[in-house]
C-alpha positions as CSV (number, residue, x, y, z in Angstrom):
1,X,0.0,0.0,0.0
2,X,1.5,3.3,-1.1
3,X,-0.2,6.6,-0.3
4,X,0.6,10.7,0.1
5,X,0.6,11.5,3.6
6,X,2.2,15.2,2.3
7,X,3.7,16.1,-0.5
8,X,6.7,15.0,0.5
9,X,6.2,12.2,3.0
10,X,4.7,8.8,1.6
11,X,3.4,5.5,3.3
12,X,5.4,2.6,2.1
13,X,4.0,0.0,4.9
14,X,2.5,-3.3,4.7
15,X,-1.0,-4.8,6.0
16,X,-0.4,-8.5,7.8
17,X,-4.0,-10.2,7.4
18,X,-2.7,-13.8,8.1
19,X,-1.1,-13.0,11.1
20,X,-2.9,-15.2,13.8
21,X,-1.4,-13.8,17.1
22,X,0.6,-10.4,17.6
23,X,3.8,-11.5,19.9
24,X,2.7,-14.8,19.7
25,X,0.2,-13.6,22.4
26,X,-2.6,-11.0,21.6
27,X,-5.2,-12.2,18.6
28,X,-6.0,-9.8,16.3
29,X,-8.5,-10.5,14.2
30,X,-8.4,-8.0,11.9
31,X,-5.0,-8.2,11.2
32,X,-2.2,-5.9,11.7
33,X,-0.2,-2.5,10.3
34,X,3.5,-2.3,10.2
35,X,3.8,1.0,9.1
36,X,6.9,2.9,7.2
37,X,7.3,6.1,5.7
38,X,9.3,7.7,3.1
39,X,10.1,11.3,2.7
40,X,11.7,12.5,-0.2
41,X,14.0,15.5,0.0
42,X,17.3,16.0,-1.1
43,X,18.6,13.4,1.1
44,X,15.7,10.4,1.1
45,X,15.0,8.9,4.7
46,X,12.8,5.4,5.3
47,X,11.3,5.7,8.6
48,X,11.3,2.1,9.8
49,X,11.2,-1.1,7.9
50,X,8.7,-3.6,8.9
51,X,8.6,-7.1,10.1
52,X,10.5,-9.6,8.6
53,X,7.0,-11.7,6.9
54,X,6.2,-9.0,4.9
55,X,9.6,-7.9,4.0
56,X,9.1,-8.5,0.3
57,X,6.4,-6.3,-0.6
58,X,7.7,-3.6,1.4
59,X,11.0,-3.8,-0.6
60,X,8.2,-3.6,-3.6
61,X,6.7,-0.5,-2.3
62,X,9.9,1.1,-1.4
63,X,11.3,0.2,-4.8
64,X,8.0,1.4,-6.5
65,X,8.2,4.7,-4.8
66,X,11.9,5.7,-5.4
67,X,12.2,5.0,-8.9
68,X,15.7,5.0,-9.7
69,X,17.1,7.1,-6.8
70,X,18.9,5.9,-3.6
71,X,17.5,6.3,0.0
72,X,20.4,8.3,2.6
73,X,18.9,7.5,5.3
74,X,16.7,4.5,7.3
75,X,15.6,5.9,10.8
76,X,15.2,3.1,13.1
77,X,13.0,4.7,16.0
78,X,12.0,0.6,17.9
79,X,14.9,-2.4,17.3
80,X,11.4,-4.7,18.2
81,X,11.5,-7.3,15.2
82,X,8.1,-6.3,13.9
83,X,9.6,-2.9,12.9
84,X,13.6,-4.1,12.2
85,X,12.7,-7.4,10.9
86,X,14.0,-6.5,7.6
87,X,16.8,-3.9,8.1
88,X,18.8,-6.3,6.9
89,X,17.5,-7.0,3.8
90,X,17.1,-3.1,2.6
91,X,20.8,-2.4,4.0
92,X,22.0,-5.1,1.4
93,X,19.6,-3.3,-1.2
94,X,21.3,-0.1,-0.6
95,X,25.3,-0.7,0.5
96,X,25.3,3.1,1.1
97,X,21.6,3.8,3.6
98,X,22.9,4.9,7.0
99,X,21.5,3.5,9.8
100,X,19.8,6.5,12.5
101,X,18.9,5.4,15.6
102,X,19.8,6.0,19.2
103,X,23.1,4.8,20.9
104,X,21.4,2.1,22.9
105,X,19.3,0.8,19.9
106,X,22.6,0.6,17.4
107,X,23.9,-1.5,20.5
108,X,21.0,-3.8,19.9
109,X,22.0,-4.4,16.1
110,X,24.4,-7.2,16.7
111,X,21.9,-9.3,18.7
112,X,19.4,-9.4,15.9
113,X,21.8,-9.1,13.2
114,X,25.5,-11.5,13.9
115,X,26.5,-11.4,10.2
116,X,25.4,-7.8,9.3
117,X,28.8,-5.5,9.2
118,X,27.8,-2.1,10.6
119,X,30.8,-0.4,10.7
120,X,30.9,2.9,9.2
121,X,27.2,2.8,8.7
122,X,25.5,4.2,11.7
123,X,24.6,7.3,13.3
124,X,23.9,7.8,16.6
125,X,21.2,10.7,17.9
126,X,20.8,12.0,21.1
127,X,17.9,13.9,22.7
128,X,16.6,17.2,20.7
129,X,19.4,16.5,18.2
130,X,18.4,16.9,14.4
131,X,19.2,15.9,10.9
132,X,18.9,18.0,7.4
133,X,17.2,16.3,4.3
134,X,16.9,19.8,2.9
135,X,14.0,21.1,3.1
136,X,12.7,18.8,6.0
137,X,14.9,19.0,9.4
138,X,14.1,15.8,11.2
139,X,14.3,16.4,15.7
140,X,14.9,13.4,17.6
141,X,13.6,12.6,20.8
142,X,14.2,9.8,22.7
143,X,11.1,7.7,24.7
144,X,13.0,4.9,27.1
145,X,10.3,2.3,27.8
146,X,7.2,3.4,25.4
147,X,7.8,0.7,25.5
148,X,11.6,-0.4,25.1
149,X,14.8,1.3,26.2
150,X,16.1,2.2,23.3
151,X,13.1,4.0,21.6
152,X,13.2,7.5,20.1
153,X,10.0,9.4,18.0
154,X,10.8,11.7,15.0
155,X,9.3,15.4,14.6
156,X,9.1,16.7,11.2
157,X,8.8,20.4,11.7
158,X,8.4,21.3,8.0
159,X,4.8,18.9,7.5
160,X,4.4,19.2,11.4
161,X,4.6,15.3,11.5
162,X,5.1,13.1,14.5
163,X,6.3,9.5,13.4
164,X,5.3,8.6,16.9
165,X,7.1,4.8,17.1
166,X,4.6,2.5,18.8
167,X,2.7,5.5,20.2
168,X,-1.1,6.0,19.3
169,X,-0.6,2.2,17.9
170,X,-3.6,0.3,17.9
171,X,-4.7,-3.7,16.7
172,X,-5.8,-4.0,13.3
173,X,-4.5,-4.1,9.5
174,X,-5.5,-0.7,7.7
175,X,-8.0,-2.2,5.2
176,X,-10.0,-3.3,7.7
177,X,-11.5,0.4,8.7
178,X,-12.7,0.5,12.4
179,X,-13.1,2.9,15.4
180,X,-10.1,3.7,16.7
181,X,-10.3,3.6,19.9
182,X,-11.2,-0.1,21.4
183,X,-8.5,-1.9,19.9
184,X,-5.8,0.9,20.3
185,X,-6.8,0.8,23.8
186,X,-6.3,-3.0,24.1
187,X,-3.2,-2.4,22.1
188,X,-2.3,0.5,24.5
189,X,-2.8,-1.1,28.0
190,X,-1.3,-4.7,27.3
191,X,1.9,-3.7,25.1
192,X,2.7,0.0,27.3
193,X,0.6,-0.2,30.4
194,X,3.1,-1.0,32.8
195,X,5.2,2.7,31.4
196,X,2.4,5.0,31.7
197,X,5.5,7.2,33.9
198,X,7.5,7.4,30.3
199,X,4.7,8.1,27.9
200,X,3.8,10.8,30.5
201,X,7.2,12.0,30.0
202,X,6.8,11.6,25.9
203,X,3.2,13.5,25.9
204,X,5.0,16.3,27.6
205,X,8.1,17.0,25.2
206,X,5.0,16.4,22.0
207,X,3.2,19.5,23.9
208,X,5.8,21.5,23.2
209,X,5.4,20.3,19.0
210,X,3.4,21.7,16.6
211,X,1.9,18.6,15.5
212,X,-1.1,18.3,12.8
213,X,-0.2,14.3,11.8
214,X,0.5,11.3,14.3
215,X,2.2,8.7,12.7
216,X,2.5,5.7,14.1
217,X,4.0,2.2,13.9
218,X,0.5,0.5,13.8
219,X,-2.8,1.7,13.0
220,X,-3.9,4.7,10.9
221,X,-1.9,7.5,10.2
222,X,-4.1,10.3,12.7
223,X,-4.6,14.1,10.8
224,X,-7.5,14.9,12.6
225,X,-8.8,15.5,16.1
226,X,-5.2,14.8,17.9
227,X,-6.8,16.5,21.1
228,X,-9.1,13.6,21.4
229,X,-6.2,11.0,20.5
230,X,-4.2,12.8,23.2
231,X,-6.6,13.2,25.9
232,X,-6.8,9.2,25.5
233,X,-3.6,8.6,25.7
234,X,-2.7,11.1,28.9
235,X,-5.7,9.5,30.9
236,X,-4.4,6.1,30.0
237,X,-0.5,6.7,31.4
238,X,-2.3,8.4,34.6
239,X,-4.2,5.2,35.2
240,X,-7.2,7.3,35.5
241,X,-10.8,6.2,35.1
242,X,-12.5,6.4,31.6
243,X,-15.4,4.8,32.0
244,X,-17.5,5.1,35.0
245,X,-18.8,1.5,35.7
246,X,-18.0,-2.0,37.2
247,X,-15.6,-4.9,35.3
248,X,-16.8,-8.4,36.1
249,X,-13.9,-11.1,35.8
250,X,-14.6,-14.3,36.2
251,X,-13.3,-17.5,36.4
252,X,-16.0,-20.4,36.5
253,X,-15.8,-24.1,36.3
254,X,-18.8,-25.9,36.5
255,X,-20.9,-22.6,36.2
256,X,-21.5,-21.7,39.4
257,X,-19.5,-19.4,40.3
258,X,-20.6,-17.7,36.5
259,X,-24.5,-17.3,37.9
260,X,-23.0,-15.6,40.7
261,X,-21.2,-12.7,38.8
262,X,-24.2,-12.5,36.8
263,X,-26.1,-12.1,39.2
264,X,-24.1,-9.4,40.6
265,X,-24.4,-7.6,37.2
266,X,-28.0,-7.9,37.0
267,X,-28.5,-6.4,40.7
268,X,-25.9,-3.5,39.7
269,X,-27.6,-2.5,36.6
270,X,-30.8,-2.2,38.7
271,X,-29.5,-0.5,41.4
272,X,-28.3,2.2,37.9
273,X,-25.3,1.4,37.5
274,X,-25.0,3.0,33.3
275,X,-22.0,0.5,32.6
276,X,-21.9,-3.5,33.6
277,X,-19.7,-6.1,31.9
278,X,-19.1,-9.3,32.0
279,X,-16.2,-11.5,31.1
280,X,-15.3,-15.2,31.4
281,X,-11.7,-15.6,31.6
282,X,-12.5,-19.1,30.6
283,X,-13.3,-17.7,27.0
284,X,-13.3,-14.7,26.3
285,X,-10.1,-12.9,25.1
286,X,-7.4,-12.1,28.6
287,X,-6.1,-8.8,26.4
288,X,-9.8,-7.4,26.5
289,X,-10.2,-8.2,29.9
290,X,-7.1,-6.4,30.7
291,X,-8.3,-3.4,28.8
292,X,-11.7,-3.6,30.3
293,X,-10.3,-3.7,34.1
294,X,-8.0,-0.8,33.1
295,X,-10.9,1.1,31.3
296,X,-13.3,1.2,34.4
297,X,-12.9,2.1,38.1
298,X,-14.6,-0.4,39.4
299,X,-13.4,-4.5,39.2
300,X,-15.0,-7.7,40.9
301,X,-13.3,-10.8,40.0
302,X,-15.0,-13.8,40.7
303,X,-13.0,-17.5,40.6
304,X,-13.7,-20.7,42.0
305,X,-11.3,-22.4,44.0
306,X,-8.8,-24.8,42.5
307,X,-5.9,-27.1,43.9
308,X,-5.8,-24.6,47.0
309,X,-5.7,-21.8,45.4
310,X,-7.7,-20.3,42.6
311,X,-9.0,-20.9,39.3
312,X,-5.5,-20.9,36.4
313,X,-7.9,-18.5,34.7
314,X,-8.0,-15.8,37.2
315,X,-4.1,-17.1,38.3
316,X,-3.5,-15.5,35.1
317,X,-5.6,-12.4,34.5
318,X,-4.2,-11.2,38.2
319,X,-0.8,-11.7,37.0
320,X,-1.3,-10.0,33.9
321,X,-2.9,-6.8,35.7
322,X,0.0,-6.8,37.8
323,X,2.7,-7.2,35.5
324,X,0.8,-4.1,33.8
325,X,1.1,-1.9,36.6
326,X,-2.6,-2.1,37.6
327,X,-3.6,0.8,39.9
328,X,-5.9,3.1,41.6
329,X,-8.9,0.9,41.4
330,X,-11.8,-0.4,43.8
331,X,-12.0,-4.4,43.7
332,X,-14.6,-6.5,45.1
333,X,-14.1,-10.5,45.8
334,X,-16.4,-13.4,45.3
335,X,-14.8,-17.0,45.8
336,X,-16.8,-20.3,45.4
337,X,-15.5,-23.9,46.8
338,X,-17.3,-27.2,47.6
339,X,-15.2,-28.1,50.6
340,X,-12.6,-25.3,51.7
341,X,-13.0,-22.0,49.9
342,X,-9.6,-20.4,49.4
343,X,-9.7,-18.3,46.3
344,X,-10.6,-14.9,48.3
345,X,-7.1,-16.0,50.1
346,X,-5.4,-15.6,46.8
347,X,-7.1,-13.1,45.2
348,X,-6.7,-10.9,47.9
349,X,-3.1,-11.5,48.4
350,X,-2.1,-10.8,44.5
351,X,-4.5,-7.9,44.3
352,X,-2.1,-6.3,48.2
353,X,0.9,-6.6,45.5
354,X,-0.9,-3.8,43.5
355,X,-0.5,0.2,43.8
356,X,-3.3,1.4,45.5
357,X,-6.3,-1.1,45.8
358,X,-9.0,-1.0,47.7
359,X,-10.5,-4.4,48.2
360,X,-14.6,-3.7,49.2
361,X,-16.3,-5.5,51.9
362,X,-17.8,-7.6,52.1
363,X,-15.7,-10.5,50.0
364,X,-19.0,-13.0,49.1
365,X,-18.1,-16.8,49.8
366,X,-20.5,-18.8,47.5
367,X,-20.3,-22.7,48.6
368,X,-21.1,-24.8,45.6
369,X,-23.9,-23.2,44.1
370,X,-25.7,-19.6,44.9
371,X,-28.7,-19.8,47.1
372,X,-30.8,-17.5,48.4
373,X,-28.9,-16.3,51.4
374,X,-25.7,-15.8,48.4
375,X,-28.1,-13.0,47.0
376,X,-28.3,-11.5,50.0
377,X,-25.1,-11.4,50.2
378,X,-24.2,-10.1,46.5
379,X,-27.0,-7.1,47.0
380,X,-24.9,-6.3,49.9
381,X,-21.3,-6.5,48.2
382,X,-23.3,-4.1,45.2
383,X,-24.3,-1.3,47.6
384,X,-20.6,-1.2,48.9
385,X,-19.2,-0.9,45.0
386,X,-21.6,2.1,45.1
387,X,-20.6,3.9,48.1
388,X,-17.3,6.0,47.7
């Protein structure tokens, strides 16, 4: 795919509709964008390459777009294969491209690439520094951990472009048009929620920019409405609420424990609560359960117990909140066992490991199956979700 972002800078990138799971972990349904740019100046600079699967048609579209002329430059803002996977292959292409990137990513080089000779053709950046083309002056700035250490984004001042790395990112191959903000939101809290201190830090020096395109590694290029993209973005890394409303994760094996948490839902939305979800951990995806329990200020996680300790399903959406950096959130508990309860144990203990959680009373023991007395006990855990 080949397409004028200006009249100067192009997009060279490649749509990956086969791809099954993104690091071999997240599904994506719709596919996935690896995105590169080209701006043609005097001096020609690539910004990025993409990952090694689709390296050959993104040779094609870089060869379609220069012609007969040579690219100066290949700005590597991310070393993460999906965007360096074929640096290789368009350094060979091009004997003369130098490699632009920041000190600690042209360390990185020789772990990805042993037989690739780099000598004489790198150049290292450091913060605020720039580089001519002509009539385009290219800023660096670096962005440690948004999400890797070596990361840097690009500010074009002559088209007022931001080639933003994997900033304002999101799921999803670009022929496959859909709102933006769901799946760069799942993208957003599972690949950089643990950093929201650095992007802080990288929204900062952008205020300073005159920006009027995003461009990032994934996703649509953004030329419209950046405020809203922003304000996203700034709420996300202060792990403040967007959604006023209550998460539901649970973690059922026989179904009981499944009625319960519905249950709870159905009481909530009476008592008027606007937004009530769902999710069986079981089943449904874990990277849109994270996003959800991020997304809303309110969580109950619901698991039977298993072994002695809880469910594997809800084993492994606690980890994954924590390993995330999951914060600032009121969590409720409901366990279920046949003969010695002990999820609530667990639960409880991982959730203590978190920044600033309140676990609300009462935690709702459900023995088996839920009775009467359960309800009870549910409409009481519901009234103290509501109260501040």
């Amino acid at each position: 795919m080949i397409k004028n972002i200006t009249s100067d800078i192009k997009y060279i990138g490649v749509d990956d509709t086969d791809l099954d799971l993104f690091e071999s972990q997240y599904i994506v349904p719709n596919g996935m964008a690896y995105n590169s740019y080209l701006i043609e100046d005097e001096k020609i600079a690539i910004m990025d390459s993409v990952d090694a699967r689709k390296c050959d048609e993104w040779l094609e579209n870089l060869s379609e777009t220069l012609g007969n002329r040579t690219p100066d430059y290949l700005i590597v803002q991310h070393m993460e294969p999906d965007h360096a996977g074929s640096l290789e292959a368009v350094m060979e292409r091009y004997p003369s491209l130098t490699i632009v990137a920041t000190a600690r990513a042209l360390q990185m080089l020789p772990q990805f690439f042993e037989d690739v000779n780099f000598e004489g053709r790198t150049l290292a950046v450091k913060e605020a520094e720039t580089l001519s083309l002509g009539r385009h002056t290219l800023q660096f700035f670096t962005a440690p951990m948004v999400h890797w250490p070596e990361v840097m984004v690009t500010y074009d001042a002559t088209d007022k472009v931001l080639f933003s790395a994997d900033g304002f990112g999101k799921f999803g191959a670009l022929c496959n048009e859909e709102e933006w903000a769901c799946e760069a939101r799942r993208y957003y809290f599972n690949i950089c929620g643990k950093y929201g201190a650095p992007v802080q830090a990288l929204l900062k020096k952008a205020a300073a920019l005159d920006i009027e395109i995003i461009a990032p590694l994934h996703g649509p290029i953004l030329t419209e409405n950046l405020g809203y993209y922003i304000g996203l973005y700034d709420t996300w890394s202060r792990y403040d609420v967007e959604t006023k409303g209550v998460f539901i994760a649970c973690a059922s094996i026989h179904g009981g424990t499944l009625a319960a948490a519905e249950k709870l839902a159905e009481i909530l939305r009476e008592k008027g609560v606007e937004k009530v979800s769902v999710a069986d951990l079981s089943r449904d995806d874990m990277a849109e359960a994270v996003e959800d329990a991020f997304r809303m200020d309110r969580l109950v996680v619901a698991a039977a117990s298993y072994d002695g300790g809880v469910f594997p399903p809800m084993h492994d959406f606690l980890h994954h909140l924590q390993i995330k950096g999951y914060q600032r959130r009121r969590v409720g508990i409901i366990e279920n066992g046949s003969w010695a309860p002990c999820a609530a144990r667990v639960m409880s203990e991982m959730l203590s490991q978190m920044k600033q959680i309140e676990i609300v009373e009462p935690m709702v023991t459900i023995w088996s199956r839920m009775k009467r007395a359960d309800v009870a006990a549910l409409e009481r855990l519901a009234e103290a979700l509501l109260t501040k």
